[in-house]
C-alpha positions in Angstrom: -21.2 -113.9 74.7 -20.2 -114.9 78.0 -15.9 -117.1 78.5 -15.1 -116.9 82.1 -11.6 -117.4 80.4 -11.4 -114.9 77.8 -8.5 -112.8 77.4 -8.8 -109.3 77.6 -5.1 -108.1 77.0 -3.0 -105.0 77.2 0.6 -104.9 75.9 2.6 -102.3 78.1 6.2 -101.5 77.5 8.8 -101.7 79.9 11.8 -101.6 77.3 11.0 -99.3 74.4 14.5 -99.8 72.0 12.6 -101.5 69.2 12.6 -98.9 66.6 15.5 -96.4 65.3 18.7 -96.9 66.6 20.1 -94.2 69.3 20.6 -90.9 67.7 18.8 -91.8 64.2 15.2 -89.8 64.1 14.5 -90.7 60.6 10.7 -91.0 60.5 10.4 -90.8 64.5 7.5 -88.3 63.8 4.7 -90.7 66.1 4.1 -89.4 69.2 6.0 -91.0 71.9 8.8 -94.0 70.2 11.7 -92.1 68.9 15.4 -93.7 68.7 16.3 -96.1 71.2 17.9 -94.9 74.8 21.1 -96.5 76.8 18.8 -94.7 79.5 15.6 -97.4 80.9 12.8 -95.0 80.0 10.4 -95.5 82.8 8.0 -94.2 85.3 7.8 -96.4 88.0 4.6 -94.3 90.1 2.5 -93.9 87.0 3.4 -98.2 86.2 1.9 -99.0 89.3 -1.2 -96.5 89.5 -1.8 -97.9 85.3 -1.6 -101.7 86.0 -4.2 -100.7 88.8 -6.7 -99.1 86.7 -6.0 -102.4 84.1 -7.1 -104.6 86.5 -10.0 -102.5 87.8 -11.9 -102.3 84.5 -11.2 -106.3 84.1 -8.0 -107.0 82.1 -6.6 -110.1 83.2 -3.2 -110.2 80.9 -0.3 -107.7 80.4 2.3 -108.4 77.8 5.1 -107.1 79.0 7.9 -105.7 76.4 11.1 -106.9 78.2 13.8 -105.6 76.0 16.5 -103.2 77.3 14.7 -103.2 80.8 15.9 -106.2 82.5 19.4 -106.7 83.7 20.5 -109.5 81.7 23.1 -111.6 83.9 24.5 -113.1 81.1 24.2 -110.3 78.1 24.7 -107.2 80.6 25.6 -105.0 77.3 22.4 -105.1 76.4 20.5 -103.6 79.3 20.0 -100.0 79.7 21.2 -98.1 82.2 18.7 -98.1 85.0 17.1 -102.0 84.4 15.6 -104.1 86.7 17.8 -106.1 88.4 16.6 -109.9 88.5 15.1 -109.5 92.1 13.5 -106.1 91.3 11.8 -107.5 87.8 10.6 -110.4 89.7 9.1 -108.7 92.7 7.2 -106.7 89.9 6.1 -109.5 87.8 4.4 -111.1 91.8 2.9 -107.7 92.3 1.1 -108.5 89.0 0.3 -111.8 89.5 -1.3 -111.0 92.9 -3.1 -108.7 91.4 -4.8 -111.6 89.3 -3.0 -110.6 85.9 -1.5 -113.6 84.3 2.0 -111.6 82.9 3.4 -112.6 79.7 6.9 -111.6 78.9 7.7 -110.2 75.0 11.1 -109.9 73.5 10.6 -109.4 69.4 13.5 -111.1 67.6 11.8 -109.3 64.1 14.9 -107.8 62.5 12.7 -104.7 62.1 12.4 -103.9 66.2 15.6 -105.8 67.7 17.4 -102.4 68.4 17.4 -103.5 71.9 19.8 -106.5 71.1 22.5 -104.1 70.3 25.6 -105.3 68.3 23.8 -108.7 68.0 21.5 -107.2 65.8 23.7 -106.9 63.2 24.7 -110.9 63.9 21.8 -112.6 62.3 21.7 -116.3 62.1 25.2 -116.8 63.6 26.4 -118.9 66.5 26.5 -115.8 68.7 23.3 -114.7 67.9 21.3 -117.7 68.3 23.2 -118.0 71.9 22.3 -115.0 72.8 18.6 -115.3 72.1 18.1 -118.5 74.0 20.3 -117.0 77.2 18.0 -114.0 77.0 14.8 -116.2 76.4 16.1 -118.2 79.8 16.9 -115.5 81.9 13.2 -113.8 81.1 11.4 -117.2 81.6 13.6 -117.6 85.0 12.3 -114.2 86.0 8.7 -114.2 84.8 7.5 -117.8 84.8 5.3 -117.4 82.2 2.8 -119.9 80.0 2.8 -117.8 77.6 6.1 -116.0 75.5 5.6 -113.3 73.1 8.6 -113.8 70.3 6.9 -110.8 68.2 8.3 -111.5 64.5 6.1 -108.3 62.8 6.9 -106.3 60.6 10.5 -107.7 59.5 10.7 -106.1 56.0 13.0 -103.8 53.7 9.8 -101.2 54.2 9.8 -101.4 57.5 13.5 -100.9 58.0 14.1 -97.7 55.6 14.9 -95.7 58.6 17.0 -97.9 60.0 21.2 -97.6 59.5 20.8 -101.1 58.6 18.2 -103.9 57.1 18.3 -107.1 57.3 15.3 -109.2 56.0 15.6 -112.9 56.9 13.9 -115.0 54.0 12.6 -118.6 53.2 14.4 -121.2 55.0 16.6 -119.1 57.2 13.4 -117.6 58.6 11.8 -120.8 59.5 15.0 -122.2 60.5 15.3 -119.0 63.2 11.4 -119.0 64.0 11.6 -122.4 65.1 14.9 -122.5 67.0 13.2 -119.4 69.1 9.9 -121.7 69.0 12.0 -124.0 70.7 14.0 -121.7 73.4 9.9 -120.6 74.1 8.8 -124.3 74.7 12.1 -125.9 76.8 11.2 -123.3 79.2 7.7 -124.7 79.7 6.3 -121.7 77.8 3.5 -121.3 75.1 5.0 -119.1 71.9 3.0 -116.2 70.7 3.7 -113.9 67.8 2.3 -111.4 65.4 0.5 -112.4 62.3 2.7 -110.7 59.8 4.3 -113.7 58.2 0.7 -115.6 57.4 -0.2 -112.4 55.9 2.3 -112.6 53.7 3.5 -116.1 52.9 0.0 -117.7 53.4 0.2 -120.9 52.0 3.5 -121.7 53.8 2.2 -120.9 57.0 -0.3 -123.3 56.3 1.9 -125.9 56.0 4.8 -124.8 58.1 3.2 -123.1 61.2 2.7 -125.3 63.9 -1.1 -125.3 65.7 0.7 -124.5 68.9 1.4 -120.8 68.0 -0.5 -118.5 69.2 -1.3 -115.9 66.5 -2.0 -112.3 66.9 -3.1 -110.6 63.9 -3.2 -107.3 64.6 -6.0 -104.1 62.2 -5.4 -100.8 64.1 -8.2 -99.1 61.3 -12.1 -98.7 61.8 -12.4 -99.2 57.7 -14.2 -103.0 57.4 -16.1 -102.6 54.5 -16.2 -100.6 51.2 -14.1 -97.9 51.9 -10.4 -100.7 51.6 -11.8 -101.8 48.3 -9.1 -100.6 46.6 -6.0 -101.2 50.1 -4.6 -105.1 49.0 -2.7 -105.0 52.5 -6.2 -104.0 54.8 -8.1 -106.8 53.1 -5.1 -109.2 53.6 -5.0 -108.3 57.3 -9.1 -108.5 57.4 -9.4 -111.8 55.8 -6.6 -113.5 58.4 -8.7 -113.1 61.3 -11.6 -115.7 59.4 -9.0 -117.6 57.7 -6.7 -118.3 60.6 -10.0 -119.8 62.5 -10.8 -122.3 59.5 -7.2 -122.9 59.6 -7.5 -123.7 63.2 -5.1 -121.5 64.8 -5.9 -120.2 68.0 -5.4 -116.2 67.9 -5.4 -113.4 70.0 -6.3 -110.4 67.7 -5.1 -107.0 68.4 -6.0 -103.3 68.4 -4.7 -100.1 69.1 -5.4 -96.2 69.6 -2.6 -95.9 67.8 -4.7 -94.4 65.1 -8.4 -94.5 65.8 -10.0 -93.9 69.9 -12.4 -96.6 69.3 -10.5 -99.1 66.9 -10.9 -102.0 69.6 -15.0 -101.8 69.9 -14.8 -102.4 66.2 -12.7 -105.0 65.8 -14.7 -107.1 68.9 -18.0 -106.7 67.1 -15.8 -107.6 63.7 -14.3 -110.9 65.3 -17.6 -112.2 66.8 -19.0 -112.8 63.7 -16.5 -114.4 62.1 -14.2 -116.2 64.3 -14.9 -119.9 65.7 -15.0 -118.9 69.3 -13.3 -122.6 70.5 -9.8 -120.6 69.2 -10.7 -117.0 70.1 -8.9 -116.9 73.1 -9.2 -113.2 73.4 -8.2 -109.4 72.5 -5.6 -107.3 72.8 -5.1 -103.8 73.5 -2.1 -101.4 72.8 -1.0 -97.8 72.3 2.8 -98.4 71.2 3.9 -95.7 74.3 5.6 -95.9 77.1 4.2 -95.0 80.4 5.1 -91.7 81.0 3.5 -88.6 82.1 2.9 -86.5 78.4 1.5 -90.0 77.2 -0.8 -91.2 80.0 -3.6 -89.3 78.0 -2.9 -92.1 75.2 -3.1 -94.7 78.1 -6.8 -93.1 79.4 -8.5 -93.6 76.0 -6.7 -97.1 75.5 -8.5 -97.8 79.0 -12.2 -96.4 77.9 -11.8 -98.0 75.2 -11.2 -101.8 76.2 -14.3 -100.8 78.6 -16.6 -100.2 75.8 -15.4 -103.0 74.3 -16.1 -105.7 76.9 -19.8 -104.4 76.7 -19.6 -105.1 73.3 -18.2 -108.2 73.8 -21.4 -109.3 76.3 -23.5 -108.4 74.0 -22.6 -110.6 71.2 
């Protein structure tokens, strides 16, 4: 299987508050994302020599988690100390683009990883909140130019917030009313919106009729179980079966996996997607490792990268 144009994606983070809040460790037991930092959490020497290596094995798009790393002109409170200023983010963002990446900013507005929005993640649906988001969507599409946006959206349940200090779960109208008011801050910037697949999984037949064809999904399996062994698993079925159905549905998608818990989930999930996904809207895969770059992780990064290699073989095979 042979697309000059296929996406072969790796989500690196920049910004890392999307988890606990600073100071809470509840359930922080995975490797590298404990609470959130007022201190940018970055290794600028081992950024540059990664992105390298990306782009030497053939990965020609890096989503970029924004967050607390920029320094927001018009929501300074936000930023950690130590951001990229405006000039520095964008000189960053060309050095990638020369490079041959095509660099798509991510700022997840799930109330399950919006630590990074501070106070105003406890605003909700208010005036200042949806402000905020579309000065902080503005700012990152001034810095990055992108034609793509990554809004995130995952994961935004009372499970997934029982660590938290505090959960908020957005529900039926109010969610669609927020997802497309950020759908729209995404497209008046000239910007395609991506996000995870979590809300399909769940509220299928509402997605169906309420998710508009110019999404770009990205359901996400991190597991190498595809057959007998999730008989009895509800949730790894649901997230199988989204891949197949989101391509009779016609959604264009992105999936994504990780070595987050299995070294070779990727190679699996390529060989998975081939046969079942209607290749006019697979526009590619994604790779992640959910840590930062930094020096006691880069081990993580080196078995993400062998991994994505493998992968692509797999890939020209089919």
């Amino acid at each position: 299987m042979q697309n000059d144009k296929f996406i072969w994606a790796h989500l690196l983070h920049l910004g890392s508050n999307m988890w606990n809040e600073e100071g809470n460790t509840r359930g922080r037991t995975h490797r590298s994302t404990p609470c959130a930092s007022n201190v940018l959490r970055f290794d600028r020497e081992l950024w540059h020599s990664h992105t390298k290596e990306l782009r030497k094995i053939g990965v020609n798009t890096l989503i970029i988690d924004v967050a607390e790393s920029l320094l927001y002109k018009s929501h300074p409170e936000i930023s950690a100390e130590g951001a990229l200023t405006h000039e520095e983010m964008s000189a960053e963002v060309q050095r990638l683009k020369d490079m041959g990446f095509e660099v798509i900013p991510k700022l997840n507005f799930s109330t399950a990883h919006d630590i990074w929005l501070k106070d105003y993640s406890r605003m909700i649906s208010t005036p200042i909140y949806y402000q905020v988001c579309r000065d902080v969507i503005e700012e990152v599409a001034e810095v990055f130019k992108p034609n793509h946006f990554h809004l995130g959206m995952d994961e935004e349940t009372m499970g997934n917030q029982r660590n938290q200090m505090i959960a908020i779960v957005r529900q039926h109208e109010l969610w669609w009313h927020d997802f497309y008011y950020l759908v729209e801050c995404v497209e008046r910037v000239g910007a395609r919106p991506w996000i995870w697949a979590d809300y399909f999984w769940s509220h299928p037949e509402e997605c169906i009729e309420k998710m508009p064809k110019s999404v770009v999904m990205c359901g996400w399996y991190y597991w190498k179980c595809f057959g007998e062994e999730i008989k009895n698993s509800k949730e790894l079925q649901t997230m199988l079966a989204g891949f197949e159905r989101l391509s009779k549905l016609g959604y264009d998608q992105v999936p994504t996996a990780s070595v987050w818990a299995e070294p070779d989930n990727l190679e699996e999930l390529v060989g998975y997607c081939a046969e079942r996904i209607d290749p006019t809207h697979w526009l590619g895969m994604m790779q992640t490792t959910w840590e930062r770059i930094d020096k006691d992780w880069m081990h993580i990064h080196k078995t993400a990268i062998n991994s994505i290699k493998n992968a692509m073989k797999i890939y020209e095979e089919k």
